[in-house]
N, C-alpha and C positions, 0 to 999 in steps of 0.2 A: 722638626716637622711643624708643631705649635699651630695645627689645625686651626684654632680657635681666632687668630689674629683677623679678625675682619668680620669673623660670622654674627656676635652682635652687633654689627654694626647695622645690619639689614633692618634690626628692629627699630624703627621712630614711631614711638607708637602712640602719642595723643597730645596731639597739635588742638589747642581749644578752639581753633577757628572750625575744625572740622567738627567740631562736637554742638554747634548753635543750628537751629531747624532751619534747611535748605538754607544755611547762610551762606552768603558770598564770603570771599576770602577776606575783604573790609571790616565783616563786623564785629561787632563786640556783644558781649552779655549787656541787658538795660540795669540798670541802676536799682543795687539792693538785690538783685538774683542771683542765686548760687545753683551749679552746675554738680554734676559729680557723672564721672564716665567712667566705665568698665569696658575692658578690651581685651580679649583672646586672641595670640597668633599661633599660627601653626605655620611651618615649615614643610616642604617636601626635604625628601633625603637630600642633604650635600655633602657631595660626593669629590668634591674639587670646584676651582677656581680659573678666572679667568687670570693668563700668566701678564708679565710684562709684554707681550707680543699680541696678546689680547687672545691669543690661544686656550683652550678648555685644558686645565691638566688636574689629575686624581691629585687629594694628598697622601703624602710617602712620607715616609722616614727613613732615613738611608744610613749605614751605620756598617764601617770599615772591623772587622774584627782581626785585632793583631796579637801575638803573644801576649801580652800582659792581660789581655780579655779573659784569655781561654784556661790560663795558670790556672792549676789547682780543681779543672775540673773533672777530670778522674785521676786514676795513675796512670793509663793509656796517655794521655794527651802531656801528661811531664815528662812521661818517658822520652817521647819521642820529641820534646821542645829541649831535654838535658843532653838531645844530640846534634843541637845546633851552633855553630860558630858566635859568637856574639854581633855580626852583622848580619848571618843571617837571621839570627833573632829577629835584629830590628828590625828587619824589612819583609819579616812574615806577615802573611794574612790570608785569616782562614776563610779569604773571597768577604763578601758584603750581604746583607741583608735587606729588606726593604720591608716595611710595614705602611698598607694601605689601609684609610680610614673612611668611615662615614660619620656622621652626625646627624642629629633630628632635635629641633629646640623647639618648646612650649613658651609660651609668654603671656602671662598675664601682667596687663595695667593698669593702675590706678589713678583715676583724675580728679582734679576738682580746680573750679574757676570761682570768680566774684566778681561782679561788678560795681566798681566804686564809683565812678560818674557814669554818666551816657557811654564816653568818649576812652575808659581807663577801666579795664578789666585785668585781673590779676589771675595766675593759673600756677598750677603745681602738678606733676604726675612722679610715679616711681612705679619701672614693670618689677615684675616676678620671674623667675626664669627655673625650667626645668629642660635641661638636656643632657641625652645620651651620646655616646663616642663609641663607636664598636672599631677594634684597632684589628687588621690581620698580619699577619705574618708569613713574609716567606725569603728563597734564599733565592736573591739573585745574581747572585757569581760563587764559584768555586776558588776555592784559595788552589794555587799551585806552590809546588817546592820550589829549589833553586835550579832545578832542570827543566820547570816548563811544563813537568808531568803532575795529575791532579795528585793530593797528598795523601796518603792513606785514610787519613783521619775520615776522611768522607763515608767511609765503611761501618763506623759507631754506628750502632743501633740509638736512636733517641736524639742524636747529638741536636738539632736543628732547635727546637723547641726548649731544651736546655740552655742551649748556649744563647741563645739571645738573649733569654730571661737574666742566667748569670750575669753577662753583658753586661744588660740597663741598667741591674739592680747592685751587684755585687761592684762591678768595675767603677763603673760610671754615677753611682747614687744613685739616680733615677726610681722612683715607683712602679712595680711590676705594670706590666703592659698586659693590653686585654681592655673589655668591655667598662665601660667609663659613666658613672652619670653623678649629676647634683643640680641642686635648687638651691635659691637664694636670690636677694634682692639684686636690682641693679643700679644703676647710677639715678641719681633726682633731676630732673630738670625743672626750673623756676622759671616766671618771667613774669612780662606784663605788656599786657597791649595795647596801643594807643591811636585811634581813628582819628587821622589826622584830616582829613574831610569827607564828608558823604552825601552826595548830592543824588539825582533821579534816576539817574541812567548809570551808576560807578561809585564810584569809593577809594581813598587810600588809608593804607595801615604801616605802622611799623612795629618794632617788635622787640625789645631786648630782654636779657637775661640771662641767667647761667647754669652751668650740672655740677652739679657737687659730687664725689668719688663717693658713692655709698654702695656702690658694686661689689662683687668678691673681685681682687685682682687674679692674675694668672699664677700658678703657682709651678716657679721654675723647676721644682720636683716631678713634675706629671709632664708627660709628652703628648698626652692625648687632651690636656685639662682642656676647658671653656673658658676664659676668665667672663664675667657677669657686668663688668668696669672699668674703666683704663685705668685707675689710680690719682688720676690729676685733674685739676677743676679746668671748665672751660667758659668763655664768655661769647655770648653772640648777637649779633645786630641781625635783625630784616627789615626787608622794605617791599612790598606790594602793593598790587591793585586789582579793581575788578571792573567792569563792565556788561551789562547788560543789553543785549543785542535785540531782534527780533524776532516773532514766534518762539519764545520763551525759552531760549540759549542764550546761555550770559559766558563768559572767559573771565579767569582769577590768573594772575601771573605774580610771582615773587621771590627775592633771590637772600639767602641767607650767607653769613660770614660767621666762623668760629675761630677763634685762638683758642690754643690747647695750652695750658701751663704749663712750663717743667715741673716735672717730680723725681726724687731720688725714690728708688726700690732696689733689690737684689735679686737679679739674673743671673742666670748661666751664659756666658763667655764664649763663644764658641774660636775654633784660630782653623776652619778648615768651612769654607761657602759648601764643599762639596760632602761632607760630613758634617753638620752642625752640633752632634749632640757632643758635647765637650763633659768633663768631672771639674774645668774653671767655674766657680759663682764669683759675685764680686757687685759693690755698691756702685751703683749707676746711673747717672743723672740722664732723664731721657724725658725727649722735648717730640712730642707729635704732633708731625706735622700739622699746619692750620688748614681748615674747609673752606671751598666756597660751594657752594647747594643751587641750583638754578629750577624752578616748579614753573610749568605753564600745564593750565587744566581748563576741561571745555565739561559745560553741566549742560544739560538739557531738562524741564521741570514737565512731566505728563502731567499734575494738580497742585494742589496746596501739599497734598499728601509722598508723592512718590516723585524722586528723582533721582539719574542715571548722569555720571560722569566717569569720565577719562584723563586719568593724570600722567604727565611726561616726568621725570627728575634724572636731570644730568649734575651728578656731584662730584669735587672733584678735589684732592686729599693730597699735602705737597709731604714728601720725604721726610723720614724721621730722623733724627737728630739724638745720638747716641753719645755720652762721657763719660770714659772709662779709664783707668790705667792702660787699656790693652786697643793700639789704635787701627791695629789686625781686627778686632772684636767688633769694635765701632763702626768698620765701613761694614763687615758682613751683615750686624743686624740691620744694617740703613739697605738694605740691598730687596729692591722690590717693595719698601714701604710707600710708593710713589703709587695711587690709585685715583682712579676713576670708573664711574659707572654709568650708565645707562637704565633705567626702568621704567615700566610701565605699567600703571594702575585703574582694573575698571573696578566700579564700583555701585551699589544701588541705595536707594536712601530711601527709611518712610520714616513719619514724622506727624505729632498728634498735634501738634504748636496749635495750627491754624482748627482744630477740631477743638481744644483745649479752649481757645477762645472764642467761641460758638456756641459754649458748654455743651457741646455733642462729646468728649470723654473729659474722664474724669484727672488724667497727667498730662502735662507737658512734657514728652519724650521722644527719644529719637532711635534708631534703628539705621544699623548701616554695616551689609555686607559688600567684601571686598575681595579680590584676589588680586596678587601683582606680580611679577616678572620681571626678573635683569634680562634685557635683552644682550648686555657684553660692553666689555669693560676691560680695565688694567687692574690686574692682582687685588680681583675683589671675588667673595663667594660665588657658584653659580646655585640657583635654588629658583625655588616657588613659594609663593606665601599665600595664607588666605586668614581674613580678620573677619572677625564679626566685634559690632560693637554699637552698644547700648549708656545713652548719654539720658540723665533725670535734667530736670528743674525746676526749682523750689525756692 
């Protein structure tokens, strides 16, 4: 099932350009000033993702129960497995199961910037993460015998809720299934900015730097886990710009690139797309896919104090890149890591900068509530989000 593959990904959460009062996307922190930003996100439930067909679909967990599952779980069930052929052994099953999930993730971030010239401002953030998995269970197919007719077995008292657990746990490895949560950091992101011109009316910037794996990764033992980090460092370029229009609408446009490093870890293996959860683990060199990030946003400023913008991001994530012993294993985990999204972000902004040097208050700080939207995508979460975030300077 592996819920978790994509869902942090929703969180980007403190770009320092957004963190400077009412700045255009061009600017930088002045020279000798240090920033420090705090960032809460909240989630609405997600409950599923948009599929490769761009279609809305729950997540499931799907799971074939055959003889070797069921062995040993009363003496009703050996009884009746000690009166089978050895092909029909093999080709029993006691029907499939399906486990549907939700999630709700917390995020807390941490920032901080410096500006070393005018022109070269340096930045750091790492979020916090706290989420819950609520996993349900149920059975959807009936095993039949070799006649076609449903199998006795269906008549145990209990058996449904037993057997799955036995399943994951006893057969398969896996950690009992059920309601999920944990906190912990996430991945770092560095960089450094550089205002490559800025003139009356606009501005350009660029932007490099990288994440370092300081995330929890996924843990191939939980079905329902979160992982907090992919595991592998990434490196990234941007490039934008901004413009200022009239009656106080300006436009920021900017497009970023990442390469994802390979890293070796150990997963579960799976040899069935239609089944995935496998008892294979095994060392695996896996390479994900590179971004590219596309932002165009429109601000509008009612004073020195309050302003309201509207941000677009179409991102868009090439296929992942599995090596393994097992080349069955390889193409199924590459299978739908090919994503793209759509979303949309409004947003309000107050800001004491311009009060601060007036000496009308006493900080230099910023305030910025936001809510955003996937409008739809390829095999990417569907959710809602909402941030509040509060930026110092000193």
């Amino acid at each position: 099932m592996r819920i978790g593959k994509g869902i942090i990904k929703i969180f980007l959460l403190l770009f320092i350009h957004a963190s400077i009062a009412h700045a255009a996307y061009y600017d930088t922190l002045p020279k000798g000033v240090r920033n420090f930003t705090y960032r809460i996100v909240q989630t609405s439930e997600i409950s599923g993702s948009y599929n490769g067909s761009g279609d809305f679909k729950g997540y499931n967990l799907n799971a074939n129960i055959n003889a070797d599952a069921i062995k040993g779980l009363n003496s009703t069930v050996d009884v009746f497995l000690g009166t089978l052929t050895p092909t029909e052994y093999a080709n029993f099953s006691f029907g499939t199961f399906e486990g549907s999930a939700s999630s709700k993730v917390t995020a807390q971030g941490f920032g901080g910037g410096y500006g070393f010239t005018r022109e070269i401002t340096g930045y750091a953030f790492i979020p916090f993460y706290k989420a819950v998995v609520d996993l349900r269970l149920k059975r959807t197919a009936k095993g039949r015998n070799s006649s076609g007719t449903l199998l006795e077995l269906d008549n145990l008292p209990d058996v449904d809720a037993r057997l799955i657990q036995s399943l994951i746990v006893n057969y398969y490895g896996y950690k009992p299934l059920g309601k999920w949560n944990a906190t912990n950091f996430g991945d770092t992101e560095f960089g450094f900015l550089y205002q490559i011109k800025k003139w009356n009316t606009g501005g350009l910037l660029t932007k490099v730097g990288g994440v370092a794996p300081t995330g929890k990764i996924d843990d191939p033992d939980t079905l329902q886990d979160i992982p907090f980090g992919d595991g592998q460092w990434d490196a990234f370029g941007e490039l934008g710009g901004g413009i200022n229009l009239p009656l106080n609408f300006s436009v920021d446009a900017w497009t970023r690139l990442t390469y994802q490093f390979p890293n070796q870890t150990n997963i579960r293996l799976p040899d069935s797309a239609t089944f995935p959860v496998t008892t294979r683990k095994g060392s695996t060199e896996i390479k994900l896919g590179n971004k590219a990030e596309f932002n165009i946003k429109g601000n509008y400023s009612f004073s020195d104090q309050w302003m309201t913008s509207l941000l677009y991001t179409f991102e868009y994530k090439e296929a992942d890149k599995y090596k393994s012993p097992y080349a069955v294993s390889n193409s199924i985990l590459s299978i739908d890591s090919e994503k793209n999204s759509h979303t949309v972000k409004a947003s309000m902004n107050y800001s004491t900068v311009a009060l601060y040097q007036s000496k009308k208050f006493f900080m230099p700080l910023n305030l910025n509530l936001s809510a955003q939207s996937i409008l739809g995508g390829k095999n990417v979460p569907y959710y809602n989000r909402f941030d509040f975030e509060i930026a110092f300077y000193f």
